[in-house]
C-alpha positions in Angstrom: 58.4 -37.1 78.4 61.5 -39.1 79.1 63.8 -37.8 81.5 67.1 -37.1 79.3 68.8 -35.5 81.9 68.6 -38.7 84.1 69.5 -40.9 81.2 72.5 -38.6 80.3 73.9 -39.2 84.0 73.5 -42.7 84.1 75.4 -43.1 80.6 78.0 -41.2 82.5 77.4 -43.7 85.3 77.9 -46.9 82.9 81.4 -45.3 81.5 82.8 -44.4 85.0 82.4 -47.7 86.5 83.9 -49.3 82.9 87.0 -47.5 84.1 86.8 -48.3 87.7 86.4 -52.0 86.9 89.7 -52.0 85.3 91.7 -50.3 88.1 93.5 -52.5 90.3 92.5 -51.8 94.0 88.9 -52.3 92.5 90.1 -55.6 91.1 91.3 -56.9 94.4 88.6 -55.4 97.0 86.3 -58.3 95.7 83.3 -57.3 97.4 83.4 -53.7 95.6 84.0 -55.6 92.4 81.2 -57.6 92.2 79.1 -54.9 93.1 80.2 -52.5 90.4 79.9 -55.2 88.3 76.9 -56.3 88.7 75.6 -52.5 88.8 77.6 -52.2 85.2 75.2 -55.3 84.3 72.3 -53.9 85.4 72.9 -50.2 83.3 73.9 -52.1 80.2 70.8 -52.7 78.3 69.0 -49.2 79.4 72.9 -47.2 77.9 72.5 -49.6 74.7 68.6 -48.6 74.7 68.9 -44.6 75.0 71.8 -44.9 72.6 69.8 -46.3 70.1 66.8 -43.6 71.3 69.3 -40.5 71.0 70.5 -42.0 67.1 66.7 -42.5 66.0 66.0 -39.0 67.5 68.8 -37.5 65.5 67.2 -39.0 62.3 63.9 -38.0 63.0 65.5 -34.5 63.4 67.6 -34.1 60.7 64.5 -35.6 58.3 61.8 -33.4 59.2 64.7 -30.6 58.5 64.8 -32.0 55.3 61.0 -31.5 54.4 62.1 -27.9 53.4 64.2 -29.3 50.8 62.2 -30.3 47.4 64.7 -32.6 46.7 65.0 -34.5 49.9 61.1 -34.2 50.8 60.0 -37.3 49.1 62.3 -39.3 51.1 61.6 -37.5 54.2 58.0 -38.2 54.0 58.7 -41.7 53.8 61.3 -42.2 56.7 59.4 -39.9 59.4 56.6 -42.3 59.9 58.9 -45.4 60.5 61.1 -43.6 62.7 58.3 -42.1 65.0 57.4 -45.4 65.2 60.3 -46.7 66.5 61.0 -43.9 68.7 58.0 -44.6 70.5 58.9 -47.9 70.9 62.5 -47.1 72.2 61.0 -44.9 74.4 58.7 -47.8 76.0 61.4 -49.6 76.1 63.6 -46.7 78.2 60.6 -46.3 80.7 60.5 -49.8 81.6 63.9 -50.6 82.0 64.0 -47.0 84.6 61.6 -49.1 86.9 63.4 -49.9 89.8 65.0 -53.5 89.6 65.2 -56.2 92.0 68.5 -55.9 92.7 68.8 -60.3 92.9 67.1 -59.8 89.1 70.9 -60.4 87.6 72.2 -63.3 90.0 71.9 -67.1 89.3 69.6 -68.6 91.6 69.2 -71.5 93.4 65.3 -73.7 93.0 64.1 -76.1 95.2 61.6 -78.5 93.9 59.9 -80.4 96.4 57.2 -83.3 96.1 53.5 -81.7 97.7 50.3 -83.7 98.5 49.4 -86.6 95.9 52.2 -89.3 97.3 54.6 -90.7 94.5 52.5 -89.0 92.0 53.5 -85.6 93.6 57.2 -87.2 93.5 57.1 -87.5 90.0 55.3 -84.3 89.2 58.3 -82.9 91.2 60.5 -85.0 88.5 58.6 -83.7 85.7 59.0 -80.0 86.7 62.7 -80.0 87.1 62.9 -81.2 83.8 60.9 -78.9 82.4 63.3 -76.2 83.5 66.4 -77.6 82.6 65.3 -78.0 79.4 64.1 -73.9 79.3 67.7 -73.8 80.4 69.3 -75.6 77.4 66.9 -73.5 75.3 68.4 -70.0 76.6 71.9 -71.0 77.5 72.0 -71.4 81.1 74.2 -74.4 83.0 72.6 -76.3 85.2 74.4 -78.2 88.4 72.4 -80.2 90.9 73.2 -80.1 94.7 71.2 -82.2 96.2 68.5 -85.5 95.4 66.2 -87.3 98.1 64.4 -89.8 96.0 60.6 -91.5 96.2 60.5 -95.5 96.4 58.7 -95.5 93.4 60.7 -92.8 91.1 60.6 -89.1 91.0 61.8 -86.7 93.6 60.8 -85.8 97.1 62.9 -82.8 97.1 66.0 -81.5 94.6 68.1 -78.4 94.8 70.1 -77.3 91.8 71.4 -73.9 90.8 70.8 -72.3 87.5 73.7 -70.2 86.4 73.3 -67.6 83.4 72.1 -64.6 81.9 69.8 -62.9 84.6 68.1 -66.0 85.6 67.1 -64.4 88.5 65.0 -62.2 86.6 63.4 -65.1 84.0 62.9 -67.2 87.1 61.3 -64.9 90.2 58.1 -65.4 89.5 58.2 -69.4 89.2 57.9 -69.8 93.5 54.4 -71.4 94.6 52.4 -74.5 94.9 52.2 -75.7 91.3 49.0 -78.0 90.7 49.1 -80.9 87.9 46.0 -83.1 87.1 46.1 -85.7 85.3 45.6 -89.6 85.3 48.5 -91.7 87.4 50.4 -94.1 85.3 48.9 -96.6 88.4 45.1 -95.9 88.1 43.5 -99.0 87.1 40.3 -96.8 86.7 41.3 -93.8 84.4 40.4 -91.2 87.3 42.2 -87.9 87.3 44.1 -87.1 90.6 45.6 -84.0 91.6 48.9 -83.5 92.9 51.1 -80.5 93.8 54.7 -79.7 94.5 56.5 -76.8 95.5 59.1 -74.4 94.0 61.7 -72.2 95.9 63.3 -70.0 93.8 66.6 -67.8 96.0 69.1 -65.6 94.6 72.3 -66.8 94.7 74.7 -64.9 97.3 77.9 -64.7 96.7 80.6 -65.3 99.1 81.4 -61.8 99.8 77.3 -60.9 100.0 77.5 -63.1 103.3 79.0 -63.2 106.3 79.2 -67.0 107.9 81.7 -67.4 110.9 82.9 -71.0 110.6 82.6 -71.0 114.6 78.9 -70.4 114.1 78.5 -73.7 112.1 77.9 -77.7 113.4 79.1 -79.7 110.4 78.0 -83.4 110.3 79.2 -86.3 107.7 77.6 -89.2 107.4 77.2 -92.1 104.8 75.3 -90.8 101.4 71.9 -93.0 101.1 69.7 -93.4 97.9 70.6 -94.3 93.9 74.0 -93.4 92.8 76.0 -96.6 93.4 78.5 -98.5 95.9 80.5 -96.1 95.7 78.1 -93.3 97.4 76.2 -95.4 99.0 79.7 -96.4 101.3 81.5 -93.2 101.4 81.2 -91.1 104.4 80.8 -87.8 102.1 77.2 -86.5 103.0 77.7 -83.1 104.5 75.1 -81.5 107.1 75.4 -78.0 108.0 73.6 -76.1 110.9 73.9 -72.5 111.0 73.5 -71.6 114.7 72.3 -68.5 114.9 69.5 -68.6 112.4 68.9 -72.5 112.8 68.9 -73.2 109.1 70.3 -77.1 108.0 71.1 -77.6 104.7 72.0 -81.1 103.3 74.2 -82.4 100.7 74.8 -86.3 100.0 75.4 -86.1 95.9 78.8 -86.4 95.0 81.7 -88.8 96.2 84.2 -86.1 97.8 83.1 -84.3 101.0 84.7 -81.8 99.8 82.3 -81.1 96.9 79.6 -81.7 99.1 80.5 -79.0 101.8 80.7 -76.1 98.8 77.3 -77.6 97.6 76.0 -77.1 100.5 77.2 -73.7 101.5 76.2 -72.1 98.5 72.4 -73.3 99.3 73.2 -72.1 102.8 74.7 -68.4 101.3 71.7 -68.5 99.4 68.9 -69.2 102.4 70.7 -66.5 104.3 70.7 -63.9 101.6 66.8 -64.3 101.2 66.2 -64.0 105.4 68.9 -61.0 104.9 66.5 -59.3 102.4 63.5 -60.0 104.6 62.7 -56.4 104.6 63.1 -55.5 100.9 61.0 -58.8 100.2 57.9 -57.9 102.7 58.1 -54.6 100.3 57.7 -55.7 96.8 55.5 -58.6 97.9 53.0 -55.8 98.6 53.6 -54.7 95.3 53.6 -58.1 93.8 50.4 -59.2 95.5 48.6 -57.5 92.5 49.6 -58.6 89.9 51.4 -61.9 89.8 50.2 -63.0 93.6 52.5 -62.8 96.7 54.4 -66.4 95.6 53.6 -67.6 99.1 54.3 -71.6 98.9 50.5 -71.9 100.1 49.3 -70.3 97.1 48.6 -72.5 93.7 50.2 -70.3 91.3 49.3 -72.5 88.2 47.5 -75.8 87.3 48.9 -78.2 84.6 45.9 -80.1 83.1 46.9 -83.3 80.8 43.4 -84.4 79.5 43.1 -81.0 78.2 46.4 -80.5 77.5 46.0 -76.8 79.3 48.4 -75.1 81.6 47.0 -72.0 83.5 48.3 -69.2 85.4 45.9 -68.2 88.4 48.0 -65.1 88.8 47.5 -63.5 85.6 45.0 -65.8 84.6 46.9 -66.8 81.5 45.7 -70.2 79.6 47.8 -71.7 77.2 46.8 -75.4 75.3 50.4 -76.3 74.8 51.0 -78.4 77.9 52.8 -80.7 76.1 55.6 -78.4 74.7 55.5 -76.2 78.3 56.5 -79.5 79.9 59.1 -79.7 77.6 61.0 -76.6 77.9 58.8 -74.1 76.6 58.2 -71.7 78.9 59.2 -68.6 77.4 55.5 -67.6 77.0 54.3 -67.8 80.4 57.7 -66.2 82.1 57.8 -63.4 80.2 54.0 -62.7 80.4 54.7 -62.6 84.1 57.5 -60.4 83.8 55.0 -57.9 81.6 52.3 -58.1 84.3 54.6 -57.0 87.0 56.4 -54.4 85.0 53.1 -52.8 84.0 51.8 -52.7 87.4 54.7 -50.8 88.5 54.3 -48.7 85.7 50.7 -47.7 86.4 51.7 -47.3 90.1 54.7 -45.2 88.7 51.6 -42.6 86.9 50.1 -42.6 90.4 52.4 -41.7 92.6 
C-alpha cells in the first residue's frame, strides 16, 4: 500500500516552497535559496508521479462504477485492464522515488580522470574515457568545462579535471568512481599482445559557494608559469594557480587558461568540491555500507569494470553486467550500464526497505 497520506503532505511540501522561492528575503539569503531549491528539485518528479497516480486512480474508480451501467460496461471492461496496469506501474514508480536520495544526487559534479598502471597506454586509456563521457554528455544535454590537463609525452592524459553541469548529473554519474580496466593491443606492440591498463575515476559533488566555508586567511596561493600543450601564450604567462588549504592540507592545481583569474575560480570550485566530499565523510561511510552490495563500495582500489577490445565486451564486476557494444560504450553510449547501476542500487534499498 502506498502511503497517500505522506504523498499528500509532500505535494503540500512542493507548493509551499514554490511560494517561498518567490518571496524576496528568500531570494536574497542565498544559502536558504539554493537549498529550497534544490529540495523543490528533488520533490518534483515524485508530485508529477502521484499526480498522474491520483488521475489514473480516479479513472479506475469512476470505470469500475460504470460496470453497473449496460451502456457504459463494454467500455469499462475494456479500459480497467489498461489502467490497473498502469497504476501498478505508477505505483512502482512512487515507491522508488520515496527511497531516500543522496542529497548530492541533483548537483553537477566534478570527475577526475587519472592515468593508472600500463604507462602511456594508461595515459591514453585515461584520454579515451574522458571522451567517452563527454560525448554521454552531448547525448543528454549536459555542458562540459575542463579545469585542469597534465599531459603524457606520448599523448593522452595523466590526470584531467572537468566539471559536468546539467540535469542531476550527480545522480547518472555516482556510480562511475573506481579503477576502470581496458585490455586491448597498444597501437606500439610490434607483437599483437594484449596489455592491460587501468586509470582512475573521481566522481565529487559540486559544492556551491554557500555549501562551504573557506577563510581566504586559511589559504597559500601560488602562481607560476603554465607548462604543457596550449601555446606561447600559456606556456609564458605566469597564470597557473596553486592553492593549499591549510587546515585540511588539500592542493589543488589549475594551469589551463591565460588569465589567473580564470584559473583561481577553476581551481576553487575543485577545492569546494574536495571539501564538500571530506564534509560528508560521515553520510558517505553510511551508504557505502549500503552500497557495498550491490554496486561495490567505489573504492579507487577496486576494478569496477573491464573494457575488452578483441572482444569488443565491456563488463561490470559490480553487477556483473556484459554488454558486446564496446565500441558504441566508448563512444558515448552509456545509458545502458548507468542506469542498470542506478536499478541495482535502488532495488537493494528497496529490499532493505521490506526488511526493516
Amino acid at each position: 500500500m502506498l502511503p497517500v497520506d505522506k504523498l499528500e503532505s509532500l505535494a503540500m511540501r512542493h507548493e509551499e516552497l514554490e511560494e517561498l522561492l518567490c518571496r524576496a528575503d528568500v531570494i536574497s539569503d542565498g544559502k536558504r535559496y539554493a537549498q529550497l531549491r534544490r529540495e523543490h528539485g528533488e520533490l518534483g518528479p515524485l508530485v508529477e508521479t502521484f499526480a498522474r497516480w491520483k488521475k489514473t486512480s480516479k479513472q479506475l474508480e469512476d470505470d469500475r462504477a460504470a460496470l453497473a451501467d449496460p451502456d457504459l460496461r463494454e467500455m469499462a471492461e475494456e479500459e480497467i485492464p489498461t489502467l490497473e496496469a498502469e497504476l501498478d506501474t505508477l505505483a512502482k514508480e512512487l515507491e522508488v522515488l520515496l527511497l531516500p536520495s543522496d542529497p548530492n544526487d541533483a548537483r553537477n559534479t566534478i570527475v577526475e580522470i587519472r592515468s593508472g598502471t600500463g604507462g602511456e597506454e594508461a595515459a591514453l586509456f585515461a584520454s579515451d574515457l574522458f571522451r567517452m563521457y563527454t560525448r554521454y554528455a552531448d547525448r543528454v544535454g549536459w555542458k562540459v568545462e575542463i579545469l585542469d590537463t597534465s599531459h603524457a609525452s606520448a599523448g593522452g592524459y595523466k590526470e584531467i579535471v572537468a566539471s559536468f553541469s546539467g540535469d542531476r548529473v550527480y545522480s547518472r554519474m555516482r556510480f562511475e568512481g573506481g579503477v576502470h580496466r581496458v585490455q586491448r593491443v597498444p597501437a606500439t606492440e610490434s607483437q599483437g599482445r594484449i596489455h592491460t591498463s587501468t586509470a582512475t575515476v573521481a566522481v565529487l559533488p559540486e559544492a556551491d559557494e554557500v555549501d562551504v566555508d573557506i577563510d581566504e586567511k586559511d589559504l597559500e596561493i601560488s602562481i607560476a608559469a603554465s607548462g604543457g600543450p596550449g601555446g606561447q601564450g600559456v606556456n609564458t604567462t605566469n597564470s597557473a594557480v596553486q592553492i593549499l588549504h591549510r587546515p585540511s592540507g588539500i592542493i589543488v592545481k589549475c594551469q589551463d587558461e591565460r588569465s589567473q583569474i580564470k584559473n583561481k575560480a577553476r581551481a576553487m570550485k575543485v577545492l569546494r568540491a574536495r571539501l564538500l566530499e571530506r564534509e560528508q565523510a560521515a553520510h558517505d561511510a553510511q551508504i557505502a555500507a549500503e552500497r557495498r552490495g550491490m554496486v561495490g563500495s567505489g573504492e579507487r582500489s577496486e576494478k569496477i569494470r573491464t573494457y575488452n577490445y578483441p572482444q569488443n565486451r565491456v563488463t561490470d564486476h559490480r553487477i556483473g553486467l556484459t554488454l558486446h557494444k564496446l565500441d558504441a560504450v566508448m563512444n558515448g553510449d552509456v545509458d545502458e550500464l548507468l542506469s542498470a547501476l542506478r536499478a541495482s542500487h535502488q532495488a537493494a534499498l528497496l529490499e532493505a526497505q521490506s526488511r526493516g
